[in-house]
C-alpha angles and dihedrals in degrees: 000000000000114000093248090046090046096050091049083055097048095046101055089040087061099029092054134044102244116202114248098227084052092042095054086043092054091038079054094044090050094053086048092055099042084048085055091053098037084057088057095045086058095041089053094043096251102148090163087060098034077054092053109043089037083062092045086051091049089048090060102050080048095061099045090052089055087042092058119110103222098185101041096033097050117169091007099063102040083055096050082046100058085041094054089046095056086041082055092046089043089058091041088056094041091050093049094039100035085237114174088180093058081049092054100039085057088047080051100051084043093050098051094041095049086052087051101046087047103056089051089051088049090051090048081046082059103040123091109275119263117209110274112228115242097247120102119254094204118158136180122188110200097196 
């Protein structure tokens, strides 16, 4: 992300309240997009840019797995966070191999996770509204 692109980013992240369920697919459709760009990198022998967008990728798996609720989420959660540690194990392994494969395995995992995330936002879309709290549900990502 360029600076201008990413303070755009950052600006509207903290200016607006961005719902939770948009805020993790977006946080899924950047690391797709980094992992698209970290696989050319490979592929072009850019080791300097393969370097770069594997640690924004990274960044971002970070931050969901601080972002997991262990005690509300449960199962669930344990689960995501032994996924996104293997995801974080997978581009440790690409950046030092050089592995397109790892790259495209954790696109993969993201894909499927993001489709996934996105049909259950699209059924609490559908279900009746629950009354939101008063506190603010502001979120900005730094990646």
């Amino acid at each position: 992300m360029t600076p201008m692109t990413y303070n755009a980013y950052a600006t509207s992240a903290i200016s607006e309240d961005i719902p939770k369920d948009r805020l993790l697919i977006m946080l899924y459709e950047g690391a797709i997009k980094f992992l698209h760009l970290a696989e050319r990198g490979i592929q072009e022998s850019r080791h300097d840019l393969k370097g770069h967008y594997i640690s924004k990728v990274m960044a971002i798996i970070t931050e969901l797995t601080t972002a997991l609720d262990m005690k509300q989420g449960g199962e669930i959660s344990t689960n995501l966070e032994s996924l996104y540690a293997y995801m974080i194990n997978r581009l440790t392994h690409a950046n030092v191999s050089c592995d397109v494969e790892a790259i495209r395995e954790v696109e993969r995992l993201i894909t499927e996770l993001k489709e996934g995330f996105v049909e259950a936002s699209r059924s609490l879309r559908k279900a009746p509204a629950a009354p939101r709290p008063a506190e603010s549900t502001r979120v900005c990502v730094a990646i």
